[in-house]
N, C-alpha and C positions, 0 to 999 in steps of 0.2 A: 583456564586460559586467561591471560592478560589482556586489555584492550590499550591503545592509542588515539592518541587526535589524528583527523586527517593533516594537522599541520605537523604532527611533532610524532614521530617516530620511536625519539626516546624515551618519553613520561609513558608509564606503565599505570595502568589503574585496575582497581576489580573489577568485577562483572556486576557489583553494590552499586558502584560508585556512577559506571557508566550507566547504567539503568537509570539511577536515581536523578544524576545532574541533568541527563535529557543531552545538552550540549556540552563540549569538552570546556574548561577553564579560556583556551586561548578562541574560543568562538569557533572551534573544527568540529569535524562531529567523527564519534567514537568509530574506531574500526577495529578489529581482532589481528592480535598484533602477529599474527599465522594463519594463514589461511590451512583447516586442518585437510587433507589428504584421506582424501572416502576412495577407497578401492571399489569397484564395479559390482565385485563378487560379495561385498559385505551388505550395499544396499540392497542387491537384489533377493539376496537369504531373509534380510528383516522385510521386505517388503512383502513375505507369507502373512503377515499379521495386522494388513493393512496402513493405511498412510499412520494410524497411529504408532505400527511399529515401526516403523520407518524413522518416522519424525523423531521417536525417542534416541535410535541412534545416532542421528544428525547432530542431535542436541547436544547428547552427552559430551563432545568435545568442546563448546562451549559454557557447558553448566559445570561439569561434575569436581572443578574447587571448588563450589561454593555449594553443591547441593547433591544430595545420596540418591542414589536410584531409585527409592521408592519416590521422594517428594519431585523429581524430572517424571517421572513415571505418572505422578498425580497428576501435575501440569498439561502435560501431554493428553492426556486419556478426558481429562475436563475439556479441555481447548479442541480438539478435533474429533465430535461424536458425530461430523457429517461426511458426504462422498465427495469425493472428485473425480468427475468422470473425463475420459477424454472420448470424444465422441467425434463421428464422420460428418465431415460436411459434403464434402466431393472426395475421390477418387485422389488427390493432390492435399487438401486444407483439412484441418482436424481443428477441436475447440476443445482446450483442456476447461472444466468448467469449476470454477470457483467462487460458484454463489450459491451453493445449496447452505449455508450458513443461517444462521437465526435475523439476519440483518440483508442478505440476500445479494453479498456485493463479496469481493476479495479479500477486501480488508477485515474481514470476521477472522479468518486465520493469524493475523499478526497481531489484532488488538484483544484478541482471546487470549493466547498466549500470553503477552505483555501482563493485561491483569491477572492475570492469575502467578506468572513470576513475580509482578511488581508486589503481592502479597504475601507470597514466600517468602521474599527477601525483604522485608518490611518487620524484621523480628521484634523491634522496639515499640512498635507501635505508635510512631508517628505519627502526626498528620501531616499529609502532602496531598498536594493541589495537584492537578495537572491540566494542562494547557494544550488545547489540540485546537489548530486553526482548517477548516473545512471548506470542500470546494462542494460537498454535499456525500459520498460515501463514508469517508472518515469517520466522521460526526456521529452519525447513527452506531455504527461497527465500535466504536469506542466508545461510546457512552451506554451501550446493551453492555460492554465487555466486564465495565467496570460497576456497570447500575447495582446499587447496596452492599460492595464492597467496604467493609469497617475502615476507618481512618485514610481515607482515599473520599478526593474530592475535586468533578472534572467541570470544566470550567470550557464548555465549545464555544467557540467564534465562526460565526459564517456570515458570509456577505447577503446583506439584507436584499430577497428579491430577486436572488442570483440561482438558488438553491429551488429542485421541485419541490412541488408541496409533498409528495412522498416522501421524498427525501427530510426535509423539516420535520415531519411529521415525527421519524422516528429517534432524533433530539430530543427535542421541545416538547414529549407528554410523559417524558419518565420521571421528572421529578426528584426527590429526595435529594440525594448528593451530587446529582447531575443538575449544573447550571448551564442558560444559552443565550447570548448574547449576537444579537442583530446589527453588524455591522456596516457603518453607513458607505460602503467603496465595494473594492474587489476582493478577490482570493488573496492577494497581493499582499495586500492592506492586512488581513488575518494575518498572515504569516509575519509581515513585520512586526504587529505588536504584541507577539509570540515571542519572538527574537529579542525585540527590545528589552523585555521583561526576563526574559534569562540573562541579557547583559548588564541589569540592572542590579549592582552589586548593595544598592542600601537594601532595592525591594527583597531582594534573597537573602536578607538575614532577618529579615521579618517574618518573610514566608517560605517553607519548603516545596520549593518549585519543579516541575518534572515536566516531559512532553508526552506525546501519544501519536504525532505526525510521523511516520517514517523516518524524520531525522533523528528518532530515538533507537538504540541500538535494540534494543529489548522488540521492538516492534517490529523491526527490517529485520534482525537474522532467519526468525522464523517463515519469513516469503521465499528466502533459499531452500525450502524445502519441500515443496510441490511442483519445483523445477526436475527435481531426483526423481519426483512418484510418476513426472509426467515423461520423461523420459524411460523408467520403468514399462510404462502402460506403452509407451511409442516402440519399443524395440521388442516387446513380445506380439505384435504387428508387421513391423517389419525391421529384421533384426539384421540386416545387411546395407540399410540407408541413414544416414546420419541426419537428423531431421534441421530447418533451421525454426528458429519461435521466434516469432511477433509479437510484440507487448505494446499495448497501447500504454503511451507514455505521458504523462503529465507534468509531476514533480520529481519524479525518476529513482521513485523507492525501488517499483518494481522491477525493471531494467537492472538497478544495480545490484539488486537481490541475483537476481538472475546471473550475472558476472559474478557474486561471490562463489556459487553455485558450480557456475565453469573454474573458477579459478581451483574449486575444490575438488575436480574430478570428474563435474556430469560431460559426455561426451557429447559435445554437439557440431554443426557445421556454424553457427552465429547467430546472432541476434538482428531482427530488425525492430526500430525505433520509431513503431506507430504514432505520429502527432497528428491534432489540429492546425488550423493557424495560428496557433501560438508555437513557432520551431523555433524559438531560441538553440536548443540544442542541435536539432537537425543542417540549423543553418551556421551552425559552427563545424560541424562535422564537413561540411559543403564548401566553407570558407578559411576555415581557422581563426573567425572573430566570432568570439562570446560577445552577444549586446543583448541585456537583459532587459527587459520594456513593462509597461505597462500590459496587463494582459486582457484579449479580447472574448466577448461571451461568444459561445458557442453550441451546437447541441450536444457536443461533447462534453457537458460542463465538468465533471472530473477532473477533464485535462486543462484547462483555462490558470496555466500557471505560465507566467511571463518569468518568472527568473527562478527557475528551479532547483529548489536546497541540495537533493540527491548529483548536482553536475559537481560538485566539490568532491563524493564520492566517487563519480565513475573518472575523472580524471586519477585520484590517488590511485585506483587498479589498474586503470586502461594505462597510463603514460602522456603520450604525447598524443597529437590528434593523428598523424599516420597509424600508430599501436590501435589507438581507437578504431578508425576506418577497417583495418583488419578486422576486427570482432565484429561491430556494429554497420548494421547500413541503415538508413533513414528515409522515410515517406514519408509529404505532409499530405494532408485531407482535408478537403473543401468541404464544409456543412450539405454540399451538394450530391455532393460522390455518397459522404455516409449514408446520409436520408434515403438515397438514389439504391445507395447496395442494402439496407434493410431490406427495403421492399423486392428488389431482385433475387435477392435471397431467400426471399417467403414464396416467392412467386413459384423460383424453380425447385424449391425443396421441402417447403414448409419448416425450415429450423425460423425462428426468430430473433435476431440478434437487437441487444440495446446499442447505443451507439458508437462507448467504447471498445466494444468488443468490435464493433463492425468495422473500425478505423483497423485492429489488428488483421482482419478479415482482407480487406484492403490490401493494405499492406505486402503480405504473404504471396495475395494475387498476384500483384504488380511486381513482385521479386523474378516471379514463375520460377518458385523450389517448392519442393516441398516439406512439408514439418505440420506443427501447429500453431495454435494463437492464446492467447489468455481472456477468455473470456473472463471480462471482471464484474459484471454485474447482470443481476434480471431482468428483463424489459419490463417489466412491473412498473421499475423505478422511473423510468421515463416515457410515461404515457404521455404526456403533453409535446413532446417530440417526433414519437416513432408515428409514420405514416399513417393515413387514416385507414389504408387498404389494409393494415397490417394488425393494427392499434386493437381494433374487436377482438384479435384473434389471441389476444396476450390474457392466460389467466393467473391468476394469483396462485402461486403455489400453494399445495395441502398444507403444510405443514408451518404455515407463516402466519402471525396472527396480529393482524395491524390493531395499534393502540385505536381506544379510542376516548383516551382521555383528555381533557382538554390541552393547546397548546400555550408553552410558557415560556417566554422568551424576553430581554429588555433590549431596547434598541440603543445605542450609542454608537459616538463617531470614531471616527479612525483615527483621533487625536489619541497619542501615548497617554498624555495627561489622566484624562477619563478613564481609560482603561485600566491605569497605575489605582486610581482614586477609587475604582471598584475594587479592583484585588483588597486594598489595605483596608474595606469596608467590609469584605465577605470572608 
């Protein structure tokens, strides 16, 4: 398969190319210039062999110009050695759960993948950088993905102070070819000097530049495909209701993972658009004016993105904002409600949700349909958050094994300059 810009339809590139650039030439970000056509009957045959056989078929329509079935076969089987369960909350709400991962958050699936493609398709053996700016999941989830990967060298930005200390923690003590950079502002502020530096045409001929945020194509196709396992696991449940999913949204890799998903065949009744108060998009959906802002902290930290890269994507699938409002509906979440529905949540059932997930939790309620939600992370991760009634009650999974090597990290500002002046130093 061929990829395009979201601005340009007609420039055709590889699946090398888009993987490697991170962002398209004209500043768009990569899209599959087809969205391929998965019949009902073919996922549900691979999905005897687990999400891993699943996931291989999903892929192959993406990969298989560039790569034979054993090496999608290798990718696949390395990247996805853990479960995803969907599990009951109530009688109405379900939690498809995607953090049994080695990083403990969503994002383990798409930046597993990614490295382990980005290394396959890496035959020369270049050196390339890569660049991932973190609201605090990312970070960890991509720098595990890629930790002693040969000629690969990642390069995190997170807003200094912004991030839990669990979260930090599992950056900043891996070491080797994983660097971390304490950035003096917001989420915001990471992403921009992310952006700049891939439109920085002297620095890119210096350096071989790439991303690992969701805006990279390599890292988003593969979240389209625990939308298929979860709808799998939902219809041999209840195989006569058409579920709708809540995603808690931030930068809106997820959501539009999700839409490529539908656009591919998963059958669903729609999407709801779990936010904080940061609804840039919500409140476009609401009004038909995009205003992109400064973003505000929240306990949701994840989602603390004021001008979200992935809304360039959901407008190329969705259309216009009516086409949108069809698929998508929107909920914002008060840091009061979340906090408020943890603990209500423990209280009446003993599940424990972290925060993002509780925003989709949320959400789903306030719809009153039913479906499921995307649990995206462990309450682990945010012990300094989750209620104090509830906090005791969160233990560290078996199978996780928190660094305990010292933390390393350099502080600099959110001036380009600085940031430019490290790259062409490291």
């Amino acid at each position: 398969m061929k990829f395009v810009s979201s601005r340009d339809r007609q420039r055709l590139f590889s699946l090398k190319e888009a993987v490697f650039m991170g962002l398209a030439p004209d500043g768009g970000l990569f899209m599959p210039a087809e969205y391929p056509e998965i019949q009902r009957s073919n996922i549900t045959d691979s999905s005897s062999a687990g999400f891993a056989g699943l996931a291989f078929q999903l892929a192959k329509p993406f990969l298989k110009e560039d790569l034979d079935d054993d090496t999608i076969s290798r990718i696949i089987t390395a990247s996805f050695d853990f479960e995803i369960p969907l599990r009951a909350i109530n009688d109405n709400i379900f939690a498809l759960e995607l953090f049994h991962g080695p990083t403990l958050a969503f994002k383990d699936i798409g930046a597993r993948f990614m490295a382990r493609l980005m290394a396959e398709l890496n035959s020369d053996n270049k050196d390339i950088t890569i660049l991932v700016a973190t609201s605090g999941d990312t970070g960890g989830a991509v720098a595990s993905a890629f930790h002693g990967i040969e000629n690969i060298k990642v390069t995190v930005l997170y807003p200094e102070g912004k991030v839990s200390e669990f979260q930090r923690k599992q950056f900043t003590t891996l070491g080797d070819n994983v660097s971390c950079l304490a950035v003096e502002g917001n989420f915001d502020d990471c992403q921009r000097l992310v952006k700049e530096a891939f439109n920085d045409k002297e620095l890119r001929k210096k350096i071989k530049l790439s991303s690992a945020n969701s805006i990279n194509i390599g890292r988003w196709l593969p979240q389209s495909f625990y939308y298929f396992w979860g709808i799998i696991k939902w219809y041999r449940e209840f195989s006569g209701i058409s579920p709708v999913i809540a995603v808690p949204s931030g930068n809106y890799g997820n959501l539009t993972a999700g839409m490529l998903a539908y656009y591919s065949g998963v059958p669903v009744s729609g999407f709801i658009a779990a936010s904080n108060i940061n609804n840039t998009v919500p409140e476009y959906l609401e009004t038909g004016v995009y205003s992109p802002r400064k973003s505000t902290p929240t306990v949701a930290n994840a989602m603390d993105v004021g001008d979200p890269s992935n809304f360039e994507r959901m407008k190329y699938m969705g259309g216009s904002r009516d086409q949108l409002k069809s698929l998508i509906s929107a909920y914002t979440l008060t840091d009061q409600e979340i906090t408020g529905c943890i603990s209500a949540i423990f209280e009446k059932t003993g599940y424990i949700l972290d925060p993002h997930s509780a925003t989709g939790y949320l959400a789903l309620k306030k719809s009153g349909k039913k479906g499921f939600f995307i649990a995206t992370a462990h309450p682990v991760k945010f012990l300094d958050v989750i209620p104090e009634n509830v906090r005791k009650h969160v233990e560290l999974p078996s199978h996780f094994r928190e660094s305990k090597k010292k933390s390393m990290s350099i502080s600099i500002s959110a001036d380009y300059a600085d940031f430019r002046q490290y790259l062409e130093g490291n």
